[in-house]
Kinemage of the C-alpha trace (Angstrom):
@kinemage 1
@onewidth
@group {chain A} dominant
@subgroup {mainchain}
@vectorlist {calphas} color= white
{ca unk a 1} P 8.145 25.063 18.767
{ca unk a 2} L 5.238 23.417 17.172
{ca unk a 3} L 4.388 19.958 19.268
{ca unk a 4} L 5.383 16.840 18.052
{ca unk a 5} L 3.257 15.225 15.348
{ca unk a 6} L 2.101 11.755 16.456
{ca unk a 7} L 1.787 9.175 14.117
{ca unk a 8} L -1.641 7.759 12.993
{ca unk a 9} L -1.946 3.841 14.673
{ca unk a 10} L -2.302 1.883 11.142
{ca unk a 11} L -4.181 -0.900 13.819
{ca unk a 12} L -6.764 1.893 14.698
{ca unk a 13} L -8.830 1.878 12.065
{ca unk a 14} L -9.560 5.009 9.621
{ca unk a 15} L -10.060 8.797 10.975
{ca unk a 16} L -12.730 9.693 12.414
{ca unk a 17} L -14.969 6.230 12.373
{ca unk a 18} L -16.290 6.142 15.547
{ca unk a 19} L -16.701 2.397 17.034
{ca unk a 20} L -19.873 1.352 19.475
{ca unk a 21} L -19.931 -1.434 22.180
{ca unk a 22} L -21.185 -4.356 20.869
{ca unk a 23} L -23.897 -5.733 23.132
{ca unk a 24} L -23.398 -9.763 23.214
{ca unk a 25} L -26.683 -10.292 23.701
{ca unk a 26} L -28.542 -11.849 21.374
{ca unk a 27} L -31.437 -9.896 19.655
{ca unk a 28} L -35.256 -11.176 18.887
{ca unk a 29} L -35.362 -13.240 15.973
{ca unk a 30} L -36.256 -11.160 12.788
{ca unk a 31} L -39.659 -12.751 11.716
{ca unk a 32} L -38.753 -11.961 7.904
{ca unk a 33} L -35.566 -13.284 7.981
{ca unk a 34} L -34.387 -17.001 6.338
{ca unk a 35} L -33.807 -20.199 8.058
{ca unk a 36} L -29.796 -19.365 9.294
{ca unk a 37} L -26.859 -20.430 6.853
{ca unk a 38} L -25.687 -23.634 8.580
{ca unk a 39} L -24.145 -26.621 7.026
{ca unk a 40} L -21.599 -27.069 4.020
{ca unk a 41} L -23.650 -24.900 1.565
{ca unk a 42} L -22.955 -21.785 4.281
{ca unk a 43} L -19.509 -20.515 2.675
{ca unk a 44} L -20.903 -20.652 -1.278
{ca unk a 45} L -24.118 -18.623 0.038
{ca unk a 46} L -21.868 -15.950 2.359
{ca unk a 47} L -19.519 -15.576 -1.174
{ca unk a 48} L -22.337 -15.313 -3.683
{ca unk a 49} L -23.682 -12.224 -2.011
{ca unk a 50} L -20.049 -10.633 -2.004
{ca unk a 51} L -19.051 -8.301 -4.818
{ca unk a 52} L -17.064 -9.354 -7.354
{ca unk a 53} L -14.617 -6.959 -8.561
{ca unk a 54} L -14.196 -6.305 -11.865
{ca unk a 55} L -11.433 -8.031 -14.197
{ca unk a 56} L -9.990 -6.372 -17.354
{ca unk a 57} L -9.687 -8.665 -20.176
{ca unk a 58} L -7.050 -8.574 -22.903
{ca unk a 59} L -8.026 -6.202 -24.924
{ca unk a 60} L -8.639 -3.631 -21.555
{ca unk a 61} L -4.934 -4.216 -20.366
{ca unk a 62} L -3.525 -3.706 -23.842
{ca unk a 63} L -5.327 -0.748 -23.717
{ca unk a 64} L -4.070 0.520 -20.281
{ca unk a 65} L -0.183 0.709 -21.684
{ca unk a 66} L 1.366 4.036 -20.709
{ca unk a 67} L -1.590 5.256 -18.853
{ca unk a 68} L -1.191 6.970 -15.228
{ca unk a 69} L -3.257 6.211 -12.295
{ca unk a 70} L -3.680 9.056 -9.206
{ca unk a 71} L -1.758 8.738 -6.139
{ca unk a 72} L -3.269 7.684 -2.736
{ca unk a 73} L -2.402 11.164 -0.490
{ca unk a 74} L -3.695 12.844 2.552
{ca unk a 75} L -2.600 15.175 5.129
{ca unk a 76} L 0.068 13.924 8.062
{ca unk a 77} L 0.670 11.026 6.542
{ca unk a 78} L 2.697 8.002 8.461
{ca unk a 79} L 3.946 5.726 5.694
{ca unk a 80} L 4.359 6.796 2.041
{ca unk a 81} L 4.639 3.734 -0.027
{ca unk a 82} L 6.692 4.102 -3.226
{ca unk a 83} L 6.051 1.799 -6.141
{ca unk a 84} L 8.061 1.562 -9.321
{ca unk a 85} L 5.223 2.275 -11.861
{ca unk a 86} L 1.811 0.206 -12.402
{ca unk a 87} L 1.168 -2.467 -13.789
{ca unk a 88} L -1.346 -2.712 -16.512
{ca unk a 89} L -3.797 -4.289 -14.030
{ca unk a 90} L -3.142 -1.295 -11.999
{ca unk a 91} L -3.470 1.194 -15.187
{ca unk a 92} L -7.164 -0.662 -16.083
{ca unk a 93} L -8.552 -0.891 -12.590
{ca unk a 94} L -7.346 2.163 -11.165
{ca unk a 95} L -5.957 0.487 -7.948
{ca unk a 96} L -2.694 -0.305 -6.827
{ca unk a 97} L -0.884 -3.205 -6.730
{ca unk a 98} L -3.706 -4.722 -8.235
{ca unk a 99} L -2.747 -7.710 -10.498
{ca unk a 100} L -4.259 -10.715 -9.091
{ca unk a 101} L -0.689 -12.670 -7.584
{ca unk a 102} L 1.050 -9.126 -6.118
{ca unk a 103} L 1.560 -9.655 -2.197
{ca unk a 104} L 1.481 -5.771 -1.264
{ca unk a 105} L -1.257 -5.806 0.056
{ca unk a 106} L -1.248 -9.273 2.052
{ca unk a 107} L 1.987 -8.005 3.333
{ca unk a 108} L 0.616 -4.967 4.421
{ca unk a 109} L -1.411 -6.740 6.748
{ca unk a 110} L 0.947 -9.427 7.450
{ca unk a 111} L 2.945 -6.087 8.807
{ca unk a 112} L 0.587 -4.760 10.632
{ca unk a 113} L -0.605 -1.842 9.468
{ca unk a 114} L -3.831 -3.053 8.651
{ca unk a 115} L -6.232 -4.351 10.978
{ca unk a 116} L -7.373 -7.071 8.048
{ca unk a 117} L -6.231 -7.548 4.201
{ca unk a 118} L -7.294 -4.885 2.089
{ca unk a 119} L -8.859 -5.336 -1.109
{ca unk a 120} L -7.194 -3.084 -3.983
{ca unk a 121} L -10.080 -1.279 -4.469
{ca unk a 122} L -10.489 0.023 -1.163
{ca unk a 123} L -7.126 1.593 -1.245
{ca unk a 124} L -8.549 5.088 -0.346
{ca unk a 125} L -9.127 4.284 3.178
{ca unk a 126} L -5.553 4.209 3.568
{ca unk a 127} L -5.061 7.621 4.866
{ca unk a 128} L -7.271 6.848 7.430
{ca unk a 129} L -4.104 4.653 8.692
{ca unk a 130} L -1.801 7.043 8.215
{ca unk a 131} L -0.416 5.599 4.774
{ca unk a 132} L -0.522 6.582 1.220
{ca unk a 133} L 0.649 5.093 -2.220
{ca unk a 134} L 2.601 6.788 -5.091
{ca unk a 135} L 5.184 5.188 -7.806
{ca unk a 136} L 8.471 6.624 -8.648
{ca unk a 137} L 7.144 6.458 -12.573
{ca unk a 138} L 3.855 7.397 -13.437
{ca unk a 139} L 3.302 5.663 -16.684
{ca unk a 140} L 2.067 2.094 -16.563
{ca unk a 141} L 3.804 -1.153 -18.212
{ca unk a 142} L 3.477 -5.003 -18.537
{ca unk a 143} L 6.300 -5.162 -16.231
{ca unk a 144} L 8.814 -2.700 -14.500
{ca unk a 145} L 12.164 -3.846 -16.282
{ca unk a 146} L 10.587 -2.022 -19.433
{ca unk a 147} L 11.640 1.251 -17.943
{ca unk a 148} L 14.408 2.818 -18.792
{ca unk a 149} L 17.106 4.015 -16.138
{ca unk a 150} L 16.579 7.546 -17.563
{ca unk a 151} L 12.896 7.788 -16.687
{ca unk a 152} L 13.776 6.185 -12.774
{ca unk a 153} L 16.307 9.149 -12.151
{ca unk a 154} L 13.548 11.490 -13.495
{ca unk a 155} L 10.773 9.686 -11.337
{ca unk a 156} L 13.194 10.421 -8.048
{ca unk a 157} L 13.283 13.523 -8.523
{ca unk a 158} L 9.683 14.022 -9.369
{ca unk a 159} L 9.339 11.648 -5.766
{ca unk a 160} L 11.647 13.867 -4.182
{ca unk a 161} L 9.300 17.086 -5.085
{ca unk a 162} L 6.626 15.163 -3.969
{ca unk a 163} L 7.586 14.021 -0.548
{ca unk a 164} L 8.639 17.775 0.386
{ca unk a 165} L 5.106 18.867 -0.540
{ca unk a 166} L 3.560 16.377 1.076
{ca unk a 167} L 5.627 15.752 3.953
{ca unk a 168} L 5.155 11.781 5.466
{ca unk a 169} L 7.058 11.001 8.562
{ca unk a 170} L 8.631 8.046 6.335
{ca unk a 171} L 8.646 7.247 2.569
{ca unk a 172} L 9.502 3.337 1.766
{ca unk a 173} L 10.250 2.671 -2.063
{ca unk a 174} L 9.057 -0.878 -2.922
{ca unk a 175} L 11.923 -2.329 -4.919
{ca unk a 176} L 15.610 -1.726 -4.330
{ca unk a 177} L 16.713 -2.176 -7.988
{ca unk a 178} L 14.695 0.942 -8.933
{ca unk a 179} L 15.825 2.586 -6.128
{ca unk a 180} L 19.521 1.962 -6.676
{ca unk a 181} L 19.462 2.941 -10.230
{ca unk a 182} L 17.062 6.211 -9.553
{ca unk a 183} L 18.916 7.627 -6.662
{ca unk a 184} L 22.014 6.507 -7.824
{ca unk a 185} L 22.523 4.298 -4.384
{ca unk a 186} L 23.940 0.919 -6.844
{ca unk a 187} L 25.128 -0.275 -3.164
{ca unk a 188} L 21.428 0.079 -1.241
{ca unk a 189} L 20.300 -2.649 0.658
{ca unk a 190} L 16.571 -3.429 1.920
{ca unk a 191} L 15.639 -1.631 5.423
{ca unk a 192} L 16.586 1.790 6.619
{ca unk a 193} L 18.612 4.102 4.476
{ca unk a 194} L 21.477 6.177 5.841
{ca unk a 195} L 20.158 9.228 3.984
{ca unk a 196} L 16.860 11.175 4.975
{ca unk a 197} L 14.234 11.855 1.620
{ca unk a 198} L 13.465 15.679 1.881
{ca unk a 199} L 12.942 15.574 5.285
{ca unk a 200} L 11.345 12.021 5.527
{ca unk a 201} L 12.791 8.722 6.960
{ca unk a 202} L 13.689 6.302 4.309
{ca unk a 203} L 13.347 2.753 3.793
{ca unk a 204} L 13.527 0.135 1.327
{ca unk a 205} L 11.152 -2.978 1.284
{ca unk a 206} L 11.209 -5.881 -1.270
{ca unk a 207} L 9.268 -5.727 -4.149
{ca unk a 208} L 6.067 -7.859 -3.889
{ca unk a 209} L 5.462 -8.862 -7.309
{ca unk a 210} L 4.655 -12.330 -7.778
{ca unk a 211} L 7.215 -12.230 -10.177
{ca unk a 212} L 9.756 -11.572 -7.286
{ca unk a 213} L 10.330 -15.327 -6.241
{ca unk a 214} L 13.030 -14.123 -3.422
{ca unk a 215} L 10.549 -13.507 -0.938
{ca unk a 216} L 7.612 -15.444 -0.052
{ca unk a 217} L 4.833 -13.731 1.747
{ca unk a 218} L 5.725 -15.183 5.401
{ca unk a 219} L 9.188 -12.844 4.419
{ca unk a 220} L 7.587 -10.580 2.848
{ca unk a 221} L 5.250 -10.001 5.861
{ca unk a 222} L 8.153 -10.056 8.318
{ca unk a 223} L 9.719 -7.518 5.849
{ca unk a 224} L 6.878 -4.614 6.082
{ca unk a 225} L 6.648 -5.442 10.202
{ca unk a 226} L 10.455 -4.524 10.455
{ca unk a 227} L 9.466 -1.195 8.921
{ca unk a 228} L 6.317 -1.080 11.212
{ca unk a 229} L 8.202 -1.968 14.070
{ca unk a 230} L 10.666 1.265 13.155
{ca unk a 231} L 7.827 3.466 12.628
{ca unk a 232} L 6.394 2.734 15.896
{ca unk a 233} L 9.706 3.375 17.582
{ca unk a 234} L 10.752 6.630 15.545
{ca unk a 235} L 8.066 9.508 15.919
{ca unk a 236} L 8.051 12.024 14.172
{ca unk a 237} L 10.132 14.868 15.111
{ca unk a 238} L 8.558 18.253 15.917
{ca unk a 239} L 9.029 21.045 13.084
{ca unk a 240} L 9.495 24.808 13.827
């Protein structure tokens, strides 16, 4: 029997980044370097030197209708995160859950299983936490009631394919109305789900559009660190 997979720690940072002591000792003064950032003008300076990412006017989102974005994936994954399709923000940017206003990824953090809030754009460090991102329908819309049910029973199967490939320890479908209507469930609630996904656990979190006015993201938050919590407590179980 093949040991017992562990699960990555989401809090640990990504694979194979090692981390030095910090010595608290203060260094010589750099001779080159500017009088320090002190005072109210501190913040503006600090944010004018950060990147701005980019933002896809009209014409780019109009353009980004039906288009497919690739899946965040990696080997042993923890956490497979299941969105209903992206957005056109999403579809122009290339990131998920990127529309300014969506609360994934604050919630993600609020959950714990990131050390800090993630920007969209660095979404491919999730596998180094153990966590990945896929949608049960690939093409992108304005908004996920545009769907029809016929293409979110074809997207759960296409999800189902996809999480026996792949094989995460847990799969957790962001929205419960797609998920009712694509695995034919029309009585699911949120949290765990009585039935496993091709081998993988199976849980159902909110959907954290901004649209989505049910949950704020204090509930939100509390909503991803119940399925935290359960990961932590569930290991994987050995295979073979």
């Amino acid at each position: 029997m093949t040991p017992a997979r562990q699960p990555a720690d989401p809090t640990a940072g990504p694979a194979g980044r090692s981390r030095e002591p910090t010595d608290p000792r203060p260094g010589p003064a750099d001779p080159t370097a500017g009088p320090a950032e002190t005072g109210p003008t501190a913040g503006a300076v600090r944010r004018a030197r950060e990147p701005v990412a980019w933002r896809p006017d009209r014409a780019a989102l109009a353009a980004a209708a039906d288009r497919t974005i690739p899946d965040v994936l990696g080997p042993g994954l923890t956490v497979l995160f299941v969105g209903i399709n992206p957005g056109l923000w999403s579809a122009a940017t290339g990131w998920h859950f990127a529309r300014p206003g969506n609360r994934f990824w604050p919630a993600l953090h609020r959950g714990g299983f990131t050390p800090r809030q993630l920007h969209p754009s660095e979404q491919d460090t999730l596998p180094g936490y153990g966590l990945g991102i896929t949608n049960m329908v690939a093409r992108a819309s304005a908004r996920a009631d545009e769907l029809t049910p016929a293409e979110l029973v074809a997207g759960a199967r296409t999800l189902t394919d996809k999480v026996a490939r792949h094989r995460p320890a847990w799969v957790a479908v962001v929205g419960v109305t797609a998920y009712r209507i694509g695995f034919a469930r029309p009585k699911a609630g949120f949290g765990p789900q009585p039935e496993p996904l091709a081998g993988a656990r199976l849980w159902v979190l909110p959907n954290p559009s901004g649209l989505n006015a049910h949950f704020t993201p204090r509930t939100l938050g509390a909503a991803f660190g119940e399925l935290r919590a359960a990961v932590a407590g569930h290991p994987p179980q050995a295979v073979g």
